[in-house]
ChimeraX commands (.cxc) that place a marker at each C-alpha (Angstrom):
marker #1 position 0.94,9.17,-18.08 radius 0.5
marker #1 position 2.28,5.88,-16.97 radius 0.5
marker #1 position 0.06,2.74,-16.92 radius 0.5
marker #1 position -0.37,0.19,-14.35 radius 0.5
marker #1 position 2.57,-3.28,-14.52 radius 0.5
marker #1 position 1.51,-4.48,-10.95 radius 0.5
marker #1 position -2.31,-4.79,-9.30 radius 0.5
marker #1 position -3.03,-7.21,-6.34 radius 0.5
marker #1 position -5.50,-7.91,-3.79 radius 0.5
marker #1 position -5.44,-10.00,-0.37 radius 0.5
marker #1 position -7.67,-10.51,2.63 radius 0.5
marker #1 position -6.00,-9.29,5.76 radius 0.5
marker #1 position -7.52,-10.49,8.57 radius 0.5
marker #1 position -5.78,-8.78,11.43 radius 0.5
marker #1 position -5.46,-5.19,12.35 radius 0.5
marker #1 position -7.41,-3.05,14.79 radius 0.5
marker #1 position -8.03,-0.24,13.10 radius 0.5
marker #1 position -8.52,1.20,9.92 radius 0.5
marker #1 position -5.32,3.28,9.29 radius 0.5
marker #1 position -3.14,-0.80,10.66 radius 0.5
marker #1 position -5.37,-2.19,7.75 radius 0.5
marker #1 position -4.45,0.78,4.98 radius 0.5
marker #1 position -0.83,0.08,6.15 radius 0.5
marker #1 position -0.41,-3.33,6.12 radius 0.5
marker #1 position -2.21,-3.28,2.72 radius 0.5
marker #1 position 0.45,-0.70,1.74 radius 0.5
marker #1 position 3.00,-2.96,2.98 radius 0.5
marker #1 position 1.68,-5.80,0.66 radius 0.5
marker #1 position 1.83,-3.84,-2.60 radius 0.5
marker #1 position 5.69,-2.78,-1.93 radius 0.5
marker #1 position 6.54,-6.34,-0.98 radius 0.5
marker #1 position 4.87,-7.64,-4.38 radius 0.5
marker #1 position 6.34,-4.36,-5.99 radius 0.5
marker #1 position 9.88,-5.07,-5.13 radius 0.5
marker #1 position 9.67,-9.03,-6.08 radius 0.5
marker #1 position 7.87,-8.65,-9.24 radius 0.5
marker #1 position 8.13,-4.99,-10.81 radius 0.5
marker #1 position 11.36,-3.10,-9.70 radius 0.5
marker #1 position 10.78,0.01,-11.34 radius 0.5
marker #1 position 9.42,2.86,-10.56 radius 0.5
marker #1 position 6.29,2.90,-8.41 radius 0.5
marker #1 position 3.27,5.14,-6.97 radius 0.5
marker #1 position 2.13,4.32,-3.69 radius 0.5
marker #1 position -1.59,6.02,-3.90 radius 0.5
marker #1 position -3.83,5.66,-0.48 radius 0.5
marker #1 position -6.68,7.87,0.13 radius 0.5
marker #1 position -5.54,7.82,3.94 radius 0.5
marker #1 position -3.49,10.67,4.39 radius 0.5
marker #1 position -2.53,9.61,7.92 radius 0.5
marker #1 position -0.98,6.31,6.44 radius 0.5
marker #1 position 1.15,8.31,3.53 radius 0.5
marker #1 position 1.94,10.71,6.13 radius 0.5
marker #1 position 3.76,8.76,8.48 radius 0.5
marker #1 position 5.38,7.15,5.63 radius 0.5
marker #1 position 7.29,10.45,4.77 radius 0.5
marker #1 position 7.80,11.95,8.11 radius 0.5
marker #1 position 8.94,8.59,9.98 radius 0.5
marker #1 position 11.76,10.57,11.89 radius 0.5
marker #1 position 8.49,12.15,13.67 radius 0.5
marker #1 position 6.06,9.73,13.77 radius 0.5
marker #1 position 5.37,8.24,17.44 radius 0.5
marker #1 position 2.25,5.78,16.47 radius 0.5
marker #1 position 2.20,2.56,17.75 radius 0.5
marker #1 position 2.41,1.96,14.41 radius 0.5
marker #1 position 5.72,3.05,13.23 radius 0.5
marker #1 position 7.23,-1.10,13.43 radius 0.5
marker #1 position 4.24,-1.21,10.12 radius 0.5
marker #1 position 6.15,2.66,8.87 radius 0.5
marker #1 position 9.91,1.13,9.04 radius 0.5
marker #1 position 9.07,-1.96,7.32 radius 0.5
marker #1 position 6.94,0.26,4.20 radius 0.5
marker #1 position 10.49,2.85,4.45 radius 0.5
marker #1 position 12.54,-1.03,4.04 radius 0.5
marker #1 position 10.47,-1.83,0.64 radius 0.5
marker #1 position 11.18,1.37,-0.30 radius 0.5
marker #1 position 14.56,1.96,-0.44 radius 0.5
marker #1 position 15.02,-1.14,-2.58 radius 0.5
marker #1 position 12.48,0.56,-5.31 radius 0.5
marker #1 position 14.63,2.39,-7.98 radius 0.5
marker #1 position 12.29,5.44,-7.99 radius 0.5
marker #1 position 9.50,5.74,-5.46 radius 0.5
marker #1 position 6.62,8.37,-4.91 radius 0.5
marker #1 position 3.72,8.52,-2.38 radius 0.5
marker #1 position 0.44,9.87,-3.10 radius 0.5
marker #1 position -3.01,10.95,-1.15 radius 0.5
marker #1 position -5.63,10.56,-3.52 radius 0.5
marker #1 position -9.38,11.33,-2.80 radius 0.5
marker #1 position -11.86,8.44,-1.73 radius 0.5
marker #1 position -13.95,9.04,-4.97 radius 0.5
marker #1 position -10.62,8.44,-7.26 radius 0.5
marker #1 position -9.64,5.35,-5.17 radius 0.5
marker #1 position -13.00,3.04,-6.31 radius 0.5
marker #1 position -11.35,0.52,-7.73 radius 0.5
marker #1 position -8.87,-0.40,-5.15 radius 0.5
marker #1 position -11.81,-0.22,-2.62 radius 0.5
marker #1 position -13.86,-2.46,-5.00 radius 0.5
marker #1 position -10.67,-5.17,-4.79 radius 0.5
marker #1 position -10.61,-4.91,-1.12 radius 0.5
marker #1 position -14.44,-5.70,-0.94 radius 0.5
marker #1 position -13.66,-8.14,-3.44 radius 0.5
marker #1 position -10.71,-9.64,-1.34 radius 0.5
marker #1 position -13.09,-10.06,1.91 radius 0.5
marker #1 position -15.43,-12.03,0.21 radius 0.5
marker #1 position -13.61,-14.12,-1.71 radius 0.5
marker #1 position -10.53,-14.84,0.93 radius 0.5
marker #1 position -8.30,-15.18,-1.14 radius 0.5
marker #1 position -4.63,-13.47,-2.94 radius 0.5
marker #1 position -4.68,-12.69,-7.03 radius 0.5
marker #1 position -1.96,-10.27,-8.92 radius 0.5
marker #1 position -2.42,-8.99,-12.46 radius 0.5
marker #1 position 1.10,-8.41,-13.94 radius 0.5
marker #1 position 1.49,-6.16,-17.43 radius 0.5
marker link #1:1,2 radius 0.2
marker link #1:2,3 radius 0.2
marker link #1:3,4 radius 0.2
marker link #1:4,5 radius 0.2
marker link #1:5,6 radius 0.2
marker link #1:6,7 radius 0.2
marker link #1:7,8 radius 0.2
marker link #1:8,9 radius 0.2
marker link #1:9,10 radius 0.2
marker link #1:10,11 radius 0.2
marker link #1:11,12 radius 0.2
marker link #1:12,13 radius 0.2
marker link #1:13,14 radius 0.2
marker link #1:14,15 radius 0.2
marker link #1:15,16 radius 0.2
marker link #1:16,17 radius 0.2
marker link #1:17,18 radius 0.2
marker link #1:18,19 radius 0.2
marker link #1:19,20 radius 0.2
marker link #1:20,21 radius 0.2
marker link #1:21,22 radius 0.2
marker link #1:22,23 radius 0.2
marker link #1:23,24 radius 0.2
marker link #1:24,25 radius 0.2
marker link #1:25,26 radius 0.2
marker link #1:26,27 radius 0.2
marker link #1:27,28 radius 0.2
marker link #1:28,29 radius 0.2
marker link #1:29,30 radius 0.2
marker link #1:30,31 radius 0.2
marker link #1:31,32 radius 0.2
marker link #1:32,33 radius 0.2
marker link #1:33,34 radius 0.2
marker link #1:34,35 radius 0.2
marker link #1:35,36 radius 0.2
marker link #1:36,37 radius 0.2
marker link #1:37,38 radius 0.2
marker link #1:38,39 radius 0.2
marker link #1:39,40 radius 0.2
marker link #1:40,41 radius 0.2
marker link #1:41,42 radius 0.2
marker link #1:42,43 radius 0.2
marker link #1:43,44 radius 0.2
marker link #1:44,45 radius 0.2
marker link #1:45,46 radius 0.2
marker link #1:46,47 radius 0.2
marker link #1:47,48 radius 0.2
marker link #1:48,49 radius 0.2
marker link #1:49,50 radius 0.2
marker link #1:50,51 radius 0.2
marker link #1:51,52 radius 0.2
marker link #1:52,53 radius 0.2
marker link #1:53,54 radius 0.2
marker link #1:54,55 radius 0.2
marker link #1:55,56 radius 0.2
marker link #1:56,57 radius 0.2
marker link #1:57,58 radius 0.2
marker link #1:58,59 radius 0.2
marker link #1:59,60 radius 0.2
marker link #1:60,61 radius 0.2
marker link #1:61,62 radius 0.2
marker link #1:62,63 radius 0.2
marker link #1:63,64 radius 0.2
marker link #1:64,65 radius 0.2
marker link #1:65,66 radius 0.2
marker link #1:66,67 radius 0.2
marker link #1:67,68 radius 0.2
marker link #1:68,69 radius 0.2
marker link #1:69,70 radius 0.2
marker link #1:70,71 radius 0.2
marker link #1:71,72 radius 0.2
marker link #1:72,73 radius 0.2
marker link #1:73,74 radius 0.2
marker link #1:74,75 radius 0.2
marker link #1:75,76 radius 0.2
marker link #1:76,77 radius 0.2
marker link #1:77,78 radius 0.2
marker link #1:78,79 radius 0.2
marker link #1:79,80 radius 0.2
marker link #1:80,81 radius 0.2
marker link #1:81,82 radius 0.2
marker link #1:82,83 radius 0.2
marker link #1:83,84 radius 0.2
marker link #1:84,85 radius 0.2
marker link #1:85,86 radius 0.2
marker link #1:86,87 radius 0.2
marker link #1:87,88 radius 0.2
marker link #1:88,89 radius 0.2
marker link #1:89,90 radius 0.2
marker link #1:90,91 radius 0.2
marker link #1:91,92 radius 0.2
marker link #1:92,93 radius 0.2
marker link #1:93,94 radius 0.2
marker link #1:94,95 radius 0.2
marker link #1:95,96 radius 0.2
marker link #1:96,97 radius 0.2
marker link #1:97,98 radius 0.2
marker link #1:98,99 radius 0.2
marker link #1:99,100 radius 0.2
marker link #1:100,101 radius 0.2
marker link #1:101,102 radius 0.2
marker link #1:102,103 radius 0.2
marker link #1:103,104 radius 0.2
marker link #1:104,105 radius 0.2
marker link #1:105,106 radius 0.2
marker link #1:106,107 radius 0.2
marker link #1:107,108 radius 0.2
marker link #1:108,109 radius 0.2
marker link #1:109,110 radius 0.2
marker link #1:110,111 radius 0.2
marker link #1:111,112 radius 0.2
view
């Protein structure tokens, strides 16, 4: 069992649905992942639809996919990668940060 070298939260205050939001907040993590950890790296998100379109972006035809090819970018810079759909009740404490980061409005990153 690995342990944890990168955890961040930010507000994001645009996206019209919930799946843009899960995305964009995926998108976040790999762009702090590939500046600050480089190694290898789970991607866990409790929306399947999200880590879904992330695998099968060859298929995917949401209007969505700009969010997809950007995540697949931050990706292939990772040295090992793997995505993960976890269940809401294992994912409390990243839901806890992001009720965290909307009332607070503002970024933090624990590193080690």
């Amino acid at each position: 069992m690995g342990h944890v070298i990168l955890s961040a939260w930010r507000a994001i205050f645009y996206g019209n649905t919930a799946e843009e939001i899960k995305a964009r907040a995926c998108l976040e993590g790999l762009n702090w992942a590939t500046e600050w950890a480089k190694k290898k790296a789970i991607l866990e998100s409790d929306c399947s639809n999200v880590i879904k379109s992330i695998q099968n972006i060859e298929k995917d035809k949401s209007e969505l996919i700009f969010l997809f090819r950007e995540i697949r970018d931050y990706i292939l810079k990772l040295p090992e990668f793997r995505l993960q759909t976890i269940g809401r009740d294992c994912n409390k404490v990243a839901h806890n940060l992001a009720q965290l980061a909307k009332r607070s409005v503002y970024t933090a990153m624990w590193r080690g």
